[in-house]
N, C-alpha and C positions, 0 to 999 in steps of 0.2 A: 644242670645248666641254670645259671641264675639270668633272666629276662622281667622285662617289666609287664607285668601280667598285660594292662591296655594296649600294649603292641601285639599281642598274640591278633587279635577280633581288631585294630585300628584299622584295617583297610575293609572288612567286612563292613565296619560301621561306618563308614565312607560310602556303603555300595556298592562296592565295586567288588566284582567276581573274581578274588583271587585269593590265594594262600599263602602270596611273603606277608613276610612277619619283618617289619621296619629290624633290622641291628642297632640303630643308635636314636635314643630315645630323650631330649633335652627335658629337665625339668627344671620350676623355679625354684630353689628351697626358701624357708621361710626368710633367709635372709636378702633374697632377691638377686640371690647367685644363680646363674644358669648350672647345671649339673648334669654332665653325661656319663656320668659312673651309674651304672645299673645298679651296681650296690648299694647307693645312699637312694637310691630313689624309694620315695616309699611304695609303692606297688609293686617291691622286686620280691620274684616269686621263685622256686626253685621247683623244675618240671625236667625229667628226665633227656637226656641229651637224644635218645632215639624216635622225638616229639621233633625233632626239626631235621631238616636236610639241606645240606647247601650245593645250590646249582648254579650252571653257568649255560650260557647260551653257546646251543649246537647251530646252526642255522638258525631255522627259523623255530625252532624247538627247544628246551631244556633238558640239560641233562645232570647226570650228579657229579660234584667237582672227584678229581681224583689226584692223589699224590698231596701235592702242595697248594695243585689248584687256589684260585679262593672265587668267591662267587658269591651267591645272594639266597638268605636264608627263606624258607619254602616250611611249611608244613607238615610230615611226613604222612604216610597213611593212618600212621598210629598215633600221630598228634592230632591227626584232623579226625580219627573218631574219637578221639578224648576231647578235645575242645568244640566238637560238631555243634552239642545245643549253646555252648557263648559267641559260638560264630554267631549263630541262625537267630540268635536275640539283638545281636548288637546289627547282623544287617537287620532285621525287620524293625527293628526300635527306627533305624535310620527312612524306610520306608515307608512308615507310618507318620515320620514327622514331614517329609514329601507330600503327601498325602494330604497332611494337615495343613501346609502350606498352599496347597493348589498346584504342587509341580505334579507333570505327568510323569509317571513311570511304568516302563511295560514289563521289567525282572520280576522275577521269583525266587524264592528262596530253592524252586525244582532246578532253576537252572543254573543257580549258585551250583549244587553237587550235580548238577549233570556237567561243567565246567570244571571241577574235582575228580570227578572219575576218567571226564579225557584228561586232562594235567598229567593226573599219576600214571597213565597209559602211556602215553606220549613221551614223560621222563623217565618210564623203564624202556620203553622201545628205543630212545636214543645215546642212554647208559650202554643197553647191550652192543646196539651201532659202533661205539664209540670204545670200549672193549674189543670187540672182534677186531677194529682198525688196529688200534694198539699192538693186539699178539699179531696180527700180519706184522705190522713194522719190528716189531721184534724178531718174527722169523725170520724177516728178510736180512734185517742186522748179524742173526746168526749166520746165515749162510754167509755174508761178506767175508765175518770173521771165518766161518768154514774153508770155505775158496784160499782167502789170504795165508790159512795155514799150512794147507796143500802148496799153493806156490812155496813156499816160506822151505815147504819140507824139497818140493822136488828142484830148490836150487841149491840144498844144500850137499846132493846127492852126487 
């Protein structure tokens, strides 16, 4: 999967406690064209497609798209231990410049991945939710079809 490597770490280096990873990423080129082709961009990197997962909102939780879904790119577990020390540089680079500025700030880089481990909790527990619904509404579908067939056979009897 080709990504622009500063969107992996762009919201870590923002601050902010989270694992999307921007999809569309504007750059200027030299010639003062905006550019959202990931391909021309020069930071476009290529990082294994099992480095991201796209989720959508269950309620008030995330879960992982399925079928056709589409939804908003996320970290995976195995992206986020590949990418864990450019995360934890670009939030504390951001932290530090806080710091430097006089803003207060009460985060940690503990609570960034204590934030990470509920995440990845939370989007398997509502994956599995969200499955289990699914084969119900399929069982139930079959049975219709079941039923329907039955009648189907004993009027033809």
């Amino acid at each position: 999967m080709l990504v622009n490597k500063s969107a992996l770490t762009q919201l870590a280096s923002e601050g902010r406690y989270t694992l999307q990873v921007p999809q569309y990423c504007i750059h200027v080129n030299p010639d003062g064209q905006a550019v959202c082709d990931v391909s021309q961009h020069p930071d476009a990197i290529e990082i294994p497609d099992d480095y991201i997962m796209t989720c959508k909102r269950q309620g008030s939780k995330m879960r992982l798209c399925t079928g056709r879904e589409s939804g908003f790119w996320f970290l995976s577990p195995k992206g986020y231990e590949a990418l864990k020390n450019d995360l934890r540089e670009a939030y504390e680079a951001r932290v530090q410049q806080w710091n430097e500025e006089g803003i207060a700030h009460t985060g940690s880089w503990e609570q960034f991945e204590a934030v990470a481990k509920t995440f990845f909790k939370e989007v398997k527990e509502a994956t599995l939710k969200h499955r289990d619904n699914l084969r119900k509404k399929a069982d139930q579908a079959q049975a219709g079809v079941d039923a329907m067939a039955a009648l189907m056979g004993n009027s033809s009897t």
